[in-house]
N, C-alpha and C positions, 0 to 999 in steps of 0.2 A: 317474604311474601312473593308471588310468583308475578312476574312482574305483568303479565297480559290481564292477568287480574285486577291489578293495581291500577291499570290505565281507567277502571269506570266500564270498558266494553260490553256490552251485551253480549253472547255468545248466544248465535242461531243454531250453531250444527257443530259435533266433533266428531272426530272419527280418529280413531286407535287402528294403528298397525303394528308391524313385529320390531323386536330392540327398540322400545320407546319411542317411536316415530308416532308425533299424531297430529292433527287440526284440526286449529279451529275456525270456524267462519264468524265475521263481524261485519258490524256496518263499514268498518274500514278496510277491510279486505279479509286476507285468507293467508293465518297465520302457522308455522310448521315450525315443528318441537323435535328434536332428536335426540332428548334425554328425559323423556317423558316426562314433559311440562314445566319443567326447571324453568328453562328458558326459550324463548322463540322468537325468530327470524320471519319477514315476510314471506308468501309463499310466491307472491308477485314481484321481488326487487327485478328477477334477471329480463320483465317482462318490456321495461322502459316506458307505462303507457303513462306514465306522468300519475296523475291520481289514482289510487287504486278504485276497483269497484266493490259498490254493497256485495256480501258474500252469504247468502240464504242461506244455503248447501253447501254440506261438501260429502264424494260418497270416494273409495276406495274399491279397487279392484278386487275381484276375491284369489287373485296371482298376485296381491301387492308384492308381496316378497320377491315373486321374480320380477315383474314390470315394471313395478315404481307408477302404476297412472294411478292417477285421481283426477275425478270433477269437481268444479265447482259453481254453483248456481247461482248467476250474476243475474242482473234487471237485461232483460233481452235477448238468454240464451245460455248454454252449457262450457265452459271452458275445461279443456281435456290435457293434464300433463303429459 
């Protein structure tokens, strides 16, 4: 079973990009897949802010491929990769 699954999370928002890259948004944060959805890594570990934030949204560039941004829609504002 896919383990982001298995935790119980509600999932608010996902977003698909290209070679299996996708996320998804939770109450726990904003989670990121690079084997399309096998497995997933925080999208917030390298961010250091201690707790992560509720994660509405999340929307992708329409250059993900070359850019790599994404948003995500926290309580009080837009975080931009």
């Amino acid at each position: 079973m896919n383990e982001l699954l298995s935790t119980g999370q509600t999932i608010y928002a996902l977003a698909a990009a290209c070679h299996g890259i996708c996320f998804a948004a939770h109450a726990a944060g904003l989670e990121r897949s690079v084997d399309g959805g096998h497995t997933w890594q925080s999208a917030y570990a390298s961010l250091d802010a201690g707790q992560r934030p509720f994660t509405a949204a999340v929307a992708l560039s329409p250059a993900f491929a070359s850019d790599r941004t994404a948003w995500a829609g926290v309580a009080g504002g837009v975080l931009r990769s």
